[in-house]
C-alpha atoms as one frame of an Amber mdcrd trajectory, in Angstrom:
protein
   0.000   0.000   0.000   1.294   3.410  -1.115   0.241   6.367   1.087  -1.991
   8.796  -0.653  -0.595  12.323  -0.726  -2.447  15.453  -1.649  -1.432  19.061
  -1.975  -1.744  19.809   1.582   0.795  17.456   2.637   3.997  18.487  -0.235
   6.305  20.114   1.874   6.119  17.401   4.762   5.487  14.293   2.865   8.229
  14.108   0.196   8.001  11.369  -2.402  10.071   8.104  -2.476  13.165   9.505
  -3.845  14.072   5.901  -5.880  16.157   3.641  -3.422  15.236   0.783  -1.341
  14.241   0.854   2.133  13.131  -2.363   2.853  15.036  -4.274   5.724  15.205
  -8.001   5.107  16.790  -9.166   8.733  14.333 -10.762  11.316  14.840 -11.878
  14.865  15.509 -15.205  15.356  15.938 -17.918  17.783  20.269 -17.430  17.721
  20.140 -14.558  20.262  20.487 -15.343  24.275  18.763 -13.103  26.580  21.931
 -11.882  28.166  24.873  -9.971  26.723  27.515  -7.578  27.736  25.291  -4.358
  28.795  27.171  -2.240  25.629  29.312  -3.071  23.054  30.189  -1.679  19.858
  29.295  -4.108  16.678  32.529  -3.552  15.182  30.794  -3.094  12.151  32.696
  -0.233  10.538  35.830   1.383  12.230  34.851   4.804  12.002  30.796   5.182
  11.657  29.630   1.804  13.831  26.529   1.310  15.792  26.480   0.680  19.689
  24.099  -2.350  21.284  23.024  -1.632  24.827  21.464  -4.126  26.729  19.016
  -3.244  29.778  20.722  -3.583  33.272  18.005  -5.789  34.316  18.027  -8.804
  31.623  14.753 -11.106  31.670  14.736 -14.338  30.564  12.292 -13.641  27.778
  13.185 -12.165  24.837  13.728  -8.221  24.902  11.954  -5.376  23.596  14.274
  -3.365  20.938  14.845  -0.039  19.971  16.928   1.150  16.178  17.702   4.566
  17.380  19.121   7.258  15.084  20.760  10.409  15.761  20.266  14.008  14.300
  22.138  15.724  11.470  25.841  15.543  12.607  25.501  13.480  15.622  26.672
  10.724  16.509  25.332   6.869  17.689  27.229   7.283  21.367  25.998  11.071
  21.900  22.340  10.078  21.288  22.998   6.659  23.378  25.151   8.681  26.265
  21.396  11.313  26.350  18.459   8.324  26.101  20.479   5.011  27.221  19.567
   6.112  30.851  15.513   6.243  30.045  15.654   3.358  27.616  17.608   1.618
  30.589  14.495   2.155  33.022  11.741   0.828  30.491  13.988  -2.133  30.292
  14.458  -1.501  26.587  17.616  -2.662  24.590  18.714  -0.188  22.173  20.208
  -0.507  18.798  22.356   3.199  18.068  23.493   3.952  14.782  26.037   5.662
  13.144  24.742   7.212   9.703  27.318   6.906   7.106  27.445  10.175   5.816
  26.599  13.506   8.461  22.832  12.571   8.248  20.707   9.995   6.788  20.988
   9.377   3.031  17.067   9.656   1.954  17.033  13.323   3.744  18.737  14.618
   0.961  18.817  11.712  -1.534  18.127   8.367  -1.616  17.624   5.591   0.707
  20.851   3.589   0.096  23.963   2.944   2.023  22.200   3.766   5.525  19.300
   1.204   5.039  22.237  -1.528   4.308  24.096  -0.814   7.071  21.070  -0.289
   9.549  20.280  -4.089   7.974  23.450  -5.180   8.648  23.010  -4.360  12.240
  19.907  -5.419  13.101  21.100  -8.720  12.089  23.849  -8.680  14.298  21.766
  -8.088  17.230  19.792 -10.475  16.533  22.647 -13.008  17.037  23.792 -11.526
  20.487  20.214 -11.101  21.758  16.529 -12.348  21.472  14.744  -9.744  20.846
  11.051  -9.849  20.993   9.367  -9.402  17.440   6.380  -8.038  19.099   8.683
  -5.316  20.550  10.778  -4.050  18.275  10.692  -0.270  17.439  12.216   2.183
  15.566  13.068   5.781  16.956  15.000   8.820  16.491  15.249  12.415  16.904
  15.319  15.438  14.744  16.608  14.239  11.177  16.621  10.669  12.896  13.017
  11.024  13.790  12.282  11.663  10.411  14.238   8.596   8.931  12.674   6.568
  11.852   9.283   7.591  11.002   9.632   7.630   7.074  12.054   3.916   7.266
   9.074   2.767  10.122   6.498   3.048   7.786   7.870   1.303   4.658   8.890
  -1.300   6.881   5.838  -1.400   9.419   6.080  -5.385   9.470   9.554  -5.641
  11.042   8.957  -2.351  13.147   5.723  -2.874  15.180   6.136   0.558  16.817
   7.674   4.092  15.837   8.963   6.597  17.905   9.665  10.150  16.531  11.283
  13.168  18.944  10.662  16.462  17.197  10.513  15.018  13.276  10.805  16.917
   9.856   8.780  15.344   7.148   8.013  11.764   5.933   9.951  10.424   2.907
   6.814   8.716   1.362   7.187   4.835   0.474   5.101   1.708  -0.252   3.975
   1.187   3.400   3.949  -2.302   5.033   2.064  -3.294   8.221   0.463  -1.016
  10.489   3.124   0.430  13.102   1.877   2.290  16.421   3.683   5.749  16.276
   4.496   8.253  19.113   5.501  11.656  18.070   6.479  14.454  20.302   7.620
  18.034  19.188   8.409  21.253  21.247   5.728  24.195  20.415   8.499  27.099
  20.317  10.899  24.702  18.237  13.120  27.021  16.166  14.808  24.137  14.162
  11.340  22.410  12.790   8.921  24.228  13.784   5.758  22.414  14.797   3.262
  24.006  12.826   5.224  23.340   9.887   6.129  19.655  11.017   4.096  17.265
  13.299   0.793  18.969  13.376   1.167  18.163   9.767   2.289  14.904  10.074
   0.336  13.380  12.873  -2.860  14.258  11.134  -1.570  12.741   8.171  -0.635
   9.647   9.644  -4.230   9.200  11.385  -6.035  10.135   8.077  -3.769   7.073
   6.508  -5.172   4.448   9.478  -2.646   4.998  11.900  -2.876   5.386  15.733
  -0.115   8.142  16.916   0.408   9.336  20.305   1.168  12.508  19.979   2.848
  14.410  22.779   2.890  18.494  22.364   5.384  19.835  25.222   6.591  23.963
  26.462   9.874  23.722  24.585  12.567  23.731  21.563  13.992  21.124  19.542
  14.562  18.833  22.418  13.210  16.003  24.372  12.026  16.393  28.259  12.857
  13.677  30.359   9.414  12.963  30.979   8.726  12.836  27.225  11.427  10.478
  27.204  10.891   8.134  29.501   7.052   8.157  28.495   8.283   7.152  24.615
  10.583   4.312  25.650   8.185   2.890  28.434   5.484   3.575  25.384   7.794
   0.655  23.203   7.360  -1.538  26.095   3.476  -1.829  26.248
């Protein structure tokens, strides 16, 4: 199913731009349920992504998190800032390095970062069992909007979204039906809400989806509370 776009929605719902997005790994039964608390994948020596396990390891398989930083950040920045609130939802989280200074599809095509996102996912899935019912994809600022636009083409590996302060939606052929939680600050200077989620989230509900959506007293940032609220919102 393609999402239907109309001339309300052009400046926040951009067009496939002609690469692939679809994610082919799947958790498995290769995982344990325990595993050093973080360690780097060693997947690439200079952009890599970061696995961090939850303090508290059940013996059932854990909920999972792909979390992706903003334009010029970096996986252990955005890890070092929500690891503590993922952490006390008891969510393990999945940080990623984008290869170039942001995500490709924000100002190309979906490409290199969906293969390397792929490429992690399946080796998390070898170090932990993670539940399929559970895993989520999240991000903030330009990685909101690749987790929100890479959530929705791939809404039957990503069962929930989770978007801090996103841009626009990089429109796709959607699969499954992903829960999404959105939050954005009302005096953001960066992406301005007006021009950005009270866009989107009506969008998203007009297309059949059900979005939490989380308007705070702020800028382009994330409250604690907003925080902890998305990553216990996985969890449920």
């Amino acid at each position: 199913m393609s999402l239907v776009l109309g001339p309300a929605w052009y400046d926040q719902i951009v067009s496939g731009r002609g690469g692939s997005a679809r994610l082919r790994a799947r958790p498995g039964r290769s995982g344990t349920a325990s595993a050093p608390a973080t360690q780097a994948l060693r997947l690439d020596p200079d952009r890599d992504a970061i696995l961090q396990v939850p303090s508290a390891v059940p013996a059932s398989p854990l909920p999972l998190i792909v979390l992706l930083h903003g334009a010029g950040g970096r996986a252990e920045r955005l890890l070092a800032r929500f690891g503590p609130a993922a952490d006390a939802a008891g969510v393990a989280v999945l940080a990623v390095d984008s290869r170039g200074s942001t995500w490709d599809a924000i100002r190309g095509d979906f490409g290199p970062d969906v293969t390397f996102i792929d490429r992690a996912l399946r080796r998390t899935f070898e170090i932990v069992s993670v539940d399929a019912k559970r895993l989520a994809v999240g991000g903030f600022s330009d990685g909101a909007t690749y987790a929100l636009s890479l959530g929705v083409i791939n809404g039957d590996l990503f069962r929930r979204i989770v978007a801090f302060s996103p841009g626009f939606l990089v429109e796709g052929r959607a699969e499954g039906r992903p829960r999404v939680f959105v939050s954005h600050g009302t005096r953001d200077e960066i992406l301005p809400i007006d021009r950005s989620s009270r866009v989107l989230v009506p969008f998203l509900r007009l297309s059949g989806y059900a979005v939490t959506f989380r308007e705070f007293d702020g800028g382009h940032d994330v409250p604690a509370a907003i925080a902890a609220e998305g990553f216990t919102w996985i969890t449920t």
